[in-house]
C-alpha positions as CSV (number, residue, x, y, z in Angstrom):
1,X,14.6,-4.6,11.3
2,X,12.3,-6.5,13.3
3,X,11.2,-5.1,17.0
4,X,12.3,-8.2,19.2
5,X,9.3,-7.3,21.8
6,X,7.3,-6.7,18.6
7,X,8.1,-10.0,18.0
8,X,7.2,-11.0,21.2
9,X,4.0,-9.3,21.7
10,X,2.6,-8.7,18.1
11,X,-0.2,-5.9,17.0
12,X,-3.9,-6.1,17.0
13,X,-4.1,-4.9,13.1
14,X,-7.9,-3.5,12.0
15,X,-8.0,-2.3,8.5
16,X,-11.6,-0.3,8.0
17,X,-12.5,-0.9,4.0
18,X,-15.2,-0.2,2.1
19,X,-17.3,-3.4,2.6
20,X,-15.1,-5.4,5.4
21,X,-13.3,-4.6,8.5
22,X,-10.2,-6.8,8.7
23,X,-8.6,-7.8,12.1
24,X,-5.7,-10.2,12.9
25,X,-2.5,-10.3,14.1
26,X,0.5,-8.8,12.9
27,X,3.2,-11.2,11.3
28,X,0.2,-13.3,10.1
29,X,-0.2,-14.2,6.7
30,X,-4.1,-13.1,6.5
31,X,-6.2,-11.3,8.9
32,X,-8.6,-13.8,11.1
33,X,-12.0,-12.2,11.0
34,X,-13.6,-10.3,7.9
35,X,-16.1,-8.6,8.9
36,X,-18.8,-6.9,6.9
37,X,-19.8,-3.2,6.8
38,X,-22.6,-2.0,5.4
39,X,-22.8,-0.4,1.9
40,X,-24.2,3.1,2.6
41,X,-22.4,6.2,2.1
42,X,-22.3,9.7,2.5
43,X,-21.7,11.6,-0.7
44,X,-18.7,12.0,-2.3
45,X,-18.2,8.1,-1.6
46,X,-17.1,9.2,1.7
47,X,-17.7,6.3,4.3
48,X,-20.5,7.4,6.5
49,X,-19.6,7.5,10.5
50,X,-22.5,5.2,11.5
51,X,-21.3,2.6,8.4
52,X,-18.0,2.3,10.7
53,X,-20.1,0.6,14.1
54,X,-23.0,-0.8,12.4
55,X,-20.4,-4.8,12.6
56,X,-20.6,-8.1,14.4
57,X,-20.7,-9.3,17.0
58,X,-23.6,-7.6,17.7
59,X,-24.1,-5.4,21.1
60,X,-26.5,-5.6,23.6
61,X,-29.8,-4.4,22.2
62,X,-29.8,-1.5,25.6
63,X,-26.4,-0.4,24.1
64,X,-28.2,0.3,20.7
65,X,-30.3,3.9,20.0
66,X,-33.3,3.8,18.6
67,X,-32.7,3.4,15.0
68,X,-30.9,0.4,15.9
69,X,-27.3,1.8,14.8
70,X,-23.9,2.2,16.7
71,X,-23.1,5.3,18.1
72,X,-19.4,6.7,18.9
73,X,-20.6,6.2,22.8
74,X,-20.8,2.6,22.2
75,X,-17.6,2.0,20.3
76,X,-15.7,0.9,23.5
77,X,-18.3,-1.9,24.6
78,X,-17.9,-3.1,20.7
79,X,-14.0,-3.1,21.4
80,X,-14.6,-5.2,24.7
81,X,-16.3,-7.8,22.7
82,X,-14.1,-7.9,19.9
83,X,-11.3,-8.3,22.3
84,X,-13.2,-11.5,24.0
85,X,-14.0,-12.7,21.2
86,X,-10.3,-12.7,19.7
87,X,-9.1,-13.7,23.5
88,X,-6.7,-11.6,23.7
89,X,-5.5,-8.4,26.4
90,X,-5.6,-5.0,25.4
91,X,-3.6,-4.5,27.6
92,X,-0.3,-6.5,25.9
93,X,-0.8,-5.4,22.4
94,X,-0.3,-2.4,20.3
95,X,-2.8,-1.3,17.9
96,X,-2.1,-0.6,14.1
97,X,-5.4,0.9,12.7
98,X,-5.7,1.3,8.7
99,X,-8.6,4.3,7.7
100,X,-9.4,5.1,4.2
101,X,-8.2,8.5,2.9
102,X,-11.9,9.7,3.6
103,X,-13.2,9.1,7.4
104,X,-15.2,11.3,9.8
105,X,-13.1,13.5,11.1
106,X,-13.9,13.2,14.5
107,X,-13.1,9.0,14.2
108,X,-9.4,9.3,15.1
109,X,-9.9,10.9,18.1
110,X,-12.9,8.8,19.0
111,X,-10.3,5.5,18.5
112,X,-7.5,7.1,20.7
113,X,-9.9,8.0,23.8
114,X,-11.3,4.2,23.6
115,X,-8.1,2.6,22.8
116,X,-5.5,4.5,24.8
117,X,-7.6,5.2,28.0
118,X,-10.4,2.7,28.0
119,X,-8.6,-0.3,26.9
120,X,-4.7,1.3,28.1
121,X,-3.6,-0.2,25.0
122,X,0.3,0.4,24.9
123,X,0.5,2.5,21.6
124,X,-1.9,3.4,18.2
125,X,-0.3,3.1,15.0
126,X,-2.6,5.0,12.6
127,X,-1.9,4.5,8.6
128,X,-4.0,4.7,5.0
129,X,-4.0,1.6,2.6
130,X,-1.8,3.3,0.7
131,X,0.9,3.3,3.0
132,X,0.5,-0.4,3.7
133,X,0.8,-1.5,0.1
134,X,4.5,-1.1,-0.2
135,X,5.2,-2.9,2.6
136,X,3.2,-6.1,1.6
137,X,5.2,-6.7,-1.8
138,X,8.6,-7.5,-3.1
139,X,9.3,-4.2,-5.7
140,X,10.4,-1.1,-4.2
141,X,9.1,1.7,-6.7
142,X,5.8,1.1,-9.0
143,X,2.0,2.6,-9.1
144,X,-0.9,0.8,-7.1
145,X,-4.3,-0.1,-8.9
146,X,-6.8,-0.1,-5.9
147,X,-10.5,-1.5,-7.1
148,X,-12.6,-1.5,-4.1
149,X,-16.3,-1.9,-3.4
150,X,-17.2,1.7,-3.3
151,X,-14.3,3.6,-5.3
152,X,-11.5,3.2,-7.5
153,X,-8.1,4.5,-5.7
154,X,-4.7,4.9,-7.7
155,X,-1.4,6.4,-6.3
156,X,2.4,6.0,-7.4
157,X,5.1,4.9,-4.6
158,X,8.8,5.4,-4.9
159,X,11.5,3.7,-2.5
160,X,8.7,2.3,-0.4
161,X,7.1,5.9,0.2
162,X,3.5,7.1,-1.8
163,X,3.9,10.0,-3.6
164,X,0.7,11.9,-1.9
165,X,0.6,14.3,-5.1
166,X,0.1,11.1,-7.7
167,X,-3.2,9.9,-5.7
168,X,-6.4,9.5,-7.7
169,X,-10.0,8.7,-6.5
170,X,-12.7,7.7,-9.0
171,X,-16.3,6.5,-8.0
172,X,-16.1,3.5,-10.1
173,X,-15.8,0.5,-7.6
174,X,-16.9,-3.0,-8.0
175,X,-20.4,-2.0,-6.6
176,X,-20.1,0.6,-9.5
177,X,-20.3,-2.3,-11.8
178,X,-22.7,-4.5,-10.2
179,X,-25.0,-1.6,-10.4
180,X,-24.6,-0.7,-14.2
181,X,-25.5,-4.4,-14.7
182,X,-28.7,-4.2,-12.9
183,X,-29.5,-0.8,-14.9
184,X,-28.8,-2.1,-18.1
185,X,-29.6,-6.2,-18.0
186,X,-33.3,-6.7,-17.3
187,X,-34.3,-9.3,-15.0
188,X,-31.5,-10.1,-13.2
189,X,-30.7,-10.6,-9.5
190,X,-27.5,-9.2,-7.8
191,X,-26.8,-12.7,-6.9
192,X,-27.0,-13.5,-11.0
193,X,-24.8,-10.6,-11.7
194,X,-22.1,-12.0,-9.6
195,X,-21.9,-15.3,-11.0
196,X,-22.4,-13.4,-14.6
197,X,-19.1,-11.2,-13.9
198,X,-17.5,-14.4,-12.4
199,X,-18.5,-16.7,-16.1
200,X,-17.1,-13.6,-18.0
201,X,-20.4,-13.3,-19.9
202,X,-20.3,-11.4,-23.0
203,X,-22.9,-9.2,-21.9
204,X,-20.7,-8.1,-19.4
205,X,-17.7,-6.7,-21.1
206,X,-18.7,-4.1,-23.1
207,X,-20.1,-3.0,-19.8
208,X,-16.3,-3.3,-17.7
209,X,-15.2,-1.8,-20.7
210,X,-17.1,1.2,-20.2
211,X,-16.8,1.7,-16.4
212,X,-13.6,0.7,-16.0
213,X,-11.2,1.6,-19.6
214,X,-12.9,4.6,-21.2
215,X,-12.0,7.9,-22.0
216,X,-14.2,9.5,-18.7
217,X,-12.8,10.9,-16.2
218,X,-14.4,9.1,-13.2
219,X,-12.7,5.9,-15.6
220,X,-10.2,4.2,-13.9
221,X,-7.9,4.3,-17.2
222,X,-7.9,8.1,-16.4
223,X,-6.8,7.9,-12.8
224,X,-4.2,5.8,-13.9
225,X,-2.7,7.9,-16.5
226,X,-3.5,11.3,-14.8
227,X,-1.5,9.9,-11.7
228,X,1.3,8.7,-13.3
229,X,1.4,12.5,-15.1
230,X,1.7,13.8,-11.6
231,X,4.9,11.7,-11.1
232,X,7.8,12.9,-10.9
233,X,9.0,12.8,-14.6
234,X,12.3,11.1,-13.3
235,X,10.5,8.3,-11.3
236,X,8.0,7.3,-14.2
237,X,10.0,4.5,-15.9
238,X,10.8,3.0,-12.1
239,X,7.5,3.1,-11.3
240,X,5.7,1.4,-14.3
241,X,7.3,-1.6,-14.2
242,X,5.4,-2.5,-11.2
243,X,2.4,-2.0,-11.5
244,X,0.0,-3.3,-8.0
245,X,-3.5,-4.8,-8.4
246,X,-5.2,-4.6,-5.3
247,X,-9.0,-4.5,-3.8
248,X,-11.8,-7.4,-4.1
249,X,-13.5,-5.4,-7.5
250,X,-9.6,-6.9,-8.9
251,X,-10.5,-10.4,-7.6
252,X,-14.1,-10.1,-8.7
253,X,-13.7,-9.2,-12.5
254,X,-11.5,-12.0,-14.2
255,X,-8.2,-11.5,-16.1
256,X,-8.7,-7.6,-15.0
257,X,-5.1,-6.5,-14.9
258,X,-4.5,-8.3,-18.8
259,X,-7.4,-6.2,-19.3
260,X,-6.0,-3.1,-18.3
261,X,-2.6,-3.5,-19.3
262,X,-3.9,-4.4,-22.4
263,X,-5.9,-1.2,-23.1
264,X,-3.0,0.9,-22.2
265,X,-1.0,-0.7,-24.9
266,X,-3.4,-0.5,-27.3
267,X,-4.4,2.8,-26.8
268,X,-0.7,4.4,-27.2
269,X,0.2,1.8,-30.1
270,X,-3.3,3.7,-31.9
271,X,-2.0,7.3,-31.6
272,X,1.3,6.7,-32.5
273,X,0.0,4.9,-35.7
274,X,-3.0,6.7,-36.5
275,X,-2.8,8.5,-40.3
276,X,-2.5,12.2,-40.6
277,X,-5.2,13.2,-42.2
278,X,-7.4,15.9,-40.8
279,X,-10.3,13.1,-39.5
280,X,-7.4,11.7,-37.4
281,X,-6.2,15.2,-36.0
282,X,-9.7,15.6,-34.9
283,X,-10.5,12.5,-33.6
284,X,-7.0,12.4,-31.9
285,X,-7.5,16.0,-30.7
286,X,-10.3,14.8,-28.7
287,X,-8.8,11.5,-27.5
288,X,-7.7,11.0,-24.0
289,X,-4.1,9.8,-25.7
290,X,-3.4,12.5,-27.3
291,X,-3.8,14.7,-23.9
292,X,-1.4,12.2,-22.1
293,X,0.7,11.8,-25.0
294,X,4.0,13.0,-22.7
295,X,3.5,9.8,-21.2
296,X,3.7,7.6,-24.3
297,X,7.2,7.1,-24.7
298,X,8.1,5.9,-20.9
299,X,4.8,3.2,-21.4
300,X,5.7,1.6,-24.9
301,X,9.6,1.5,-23.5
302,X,9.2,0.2,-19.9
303,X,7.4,-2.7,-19.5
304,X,4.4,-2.7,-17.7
305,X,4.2,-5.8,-15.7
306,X,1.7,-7.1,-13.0
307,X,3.7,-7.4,-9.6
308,X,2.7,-11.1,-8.7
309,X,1.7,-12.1,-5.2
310,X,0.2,-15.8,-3.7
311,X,-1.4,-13.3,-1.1
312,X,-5.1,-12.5,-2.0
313,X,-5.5,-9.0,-3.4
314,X,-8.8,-7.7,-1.1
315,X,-6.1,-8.1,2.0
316,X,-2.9,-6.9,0.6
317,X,-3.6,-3.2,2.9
318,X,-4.1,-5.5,5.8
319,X,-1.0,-7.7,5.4
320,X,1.0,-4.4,5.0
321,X,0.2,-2.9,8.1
322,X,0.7,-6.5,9.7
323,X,4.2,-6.2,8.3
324,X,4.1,-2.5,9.9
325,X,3.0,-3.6,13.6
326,X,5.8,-6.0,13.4
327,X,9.0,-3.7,12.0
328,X,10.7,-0.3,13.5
329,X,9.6,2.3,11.5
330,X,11.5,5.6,10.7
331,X,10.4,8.3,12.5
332,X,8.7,6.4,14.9
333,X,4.9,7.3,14.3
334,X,3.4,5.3,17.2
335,X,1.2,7.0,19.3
336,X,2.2,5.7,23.0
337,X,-0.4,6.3,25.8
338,X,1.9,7.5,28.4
339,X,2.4,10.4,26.2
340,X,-1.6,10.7,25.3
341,X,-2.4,10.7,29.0
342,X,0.3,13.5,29.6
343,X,-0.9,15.6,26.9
């Protein structure tokens, strides 16, 4: 159902990742800036607070503390620019704003003091990437695959809603692998490594296969399979025959989803197989197979298939909550300034 003044006066959309911030209009096909954050973070692959403001266009140097990094006090002044810069009024636009999982905790309220009474923005959508997804492709039930630059993120969704128990995080993001291929190739530059992981180099896939499909836990192989255990046993067959690649580490690493599909398969096909003799019991025993064994018969019955999109995967989150600032959604979640200002 689409908003008629939506329509007519579209949303600002800004979608905070773990290397860009993504802003553009909502009912656009892609977002029209990409901008880049920088790579530190806090621990537990949290996104630090001064990674957030630390973005172009730059501010005024007198706006800027001494360590030359953005505090929360100068957030609004980076908003005014942004807004000149895109040419548009705060004023005539609501605001959908997409945060990772992880975020300071005191960011939220930061962004609805600048938005709502600095700018008087008309209303704040606020949302995770997870809750994006769904809207930005065609199948209504499956499990999303999210590689992104600091962190691996997977999490089932059925009838268009994320199933919050199912969700998985796993330190094993495309920076994850660039990384391991400095640590373990000699003499190469990060610039090298990219065009390495882009050539498929054969010194690179024993290394994706290690980071990405093993038996670890921080694996993303694990997530995978450990979410789709915490599905509902009833949804599980629904939801792996869509199955989302999303995040720039999926773009970066070619043929990653055969990959992955791939090692599922092969792993299952294995146990099932694998002789009876008391070698195989105990290398079974140990396997990570055999502990999600439950799950084999819904995986070698359903097929697992890739949900295909012409969108590019690193801004699928974004083009969801574009599809969000331009649709009336249930329960209406918008945060209206009127009501901000009263309360």
């Amino acid at each position: 159902n689409i908003d008629a003044a939506s329509r007519h006066n579209s949303s600002l959309v800004f979608e905070f990742g773990s290397a860009f911030l993504r802003v553009g209009i909502s009912g656009e096909s892609k977002p029209r800036h990409v901008f880049p954050l920088p790579s530190e973070k806090s621990e537990h692959s949290k996104i630090s607070q001064q990674s957030f403001w630390r973005l172009f266009p730059p501010l005024p140097s007198r706006l800027l503390s001494r360590n030359n990094k953005v505090g929360y006090e100068d957030m609004g002044p980076w908003f005014f620019n942004l807004y000149n810069i895109l040419l548009l009024k705060p004023r005539s636009r609501r605001v959908v704003i997409i945060l990772p999982q992880y975020h300071p905790p005191e960011l939220k309220s930061n962004l609805r003091s600048i938005l709502l009474e600095a700018l008087h923005v008309p209303s704040i959508l606020f949302t995770n990437p997870f809750s994006c997804i769904p809207y930005a492709v065609s199948s209504n039930s499956g499990i999303i695959i999210d590689v992104g630059a600091a962190e691996g993120r997977i999490a089932c969704y059925y009838d268009g809603v994320i199933c919050e128990d199912t969700l998985q995080i796993v330190p094993t993001g495309f920076q994850s692998l660039v990384a391991k291929v400095l640590a373990e190739i000699e003499g190469v530059s990060e610039d090298e490594v990219y065009e390495k992981i882009k050539k498929k180099d054969a010194a690179i896939g024993h290394i994706v296969q290690d980071l990405y499909f093993s038996e670890s836990q921080d694996s993303l192989l694990f997530a995978f399979l450990s979410s789709l255990l915490q599905c509902h046993i009833d949804m599980r067959k629904q939801v792996v025959r869509n199955v989302v690649f999303v995040g720039g580490g999926v773009e970066g690493i070619p043929e990653f989803e055969k990959l992955f599909l791939k090692r599922i398969h092969s792993g299952f096909t294995f146990t099932a197989a694998a002789n009876t003799t008391l070698e195989d019991k105990r290398h079974n025993d140990k396997s990570i197979w055999q502990r999600f064994a439950s799950l084999a018969p819904v995986i070698m019955t359903a097929p697992l298939s890739v949900v295909r999109t012409s969108q590019k995967r690193s801004c699928m989150a974004w083009i969801g909550g574009s599809v969000m600032g331009s649709i009336k959604i249930a329960g209406d979640p918008w945060l209206e300034r009127d009501y901000k200002i009263n309360s």
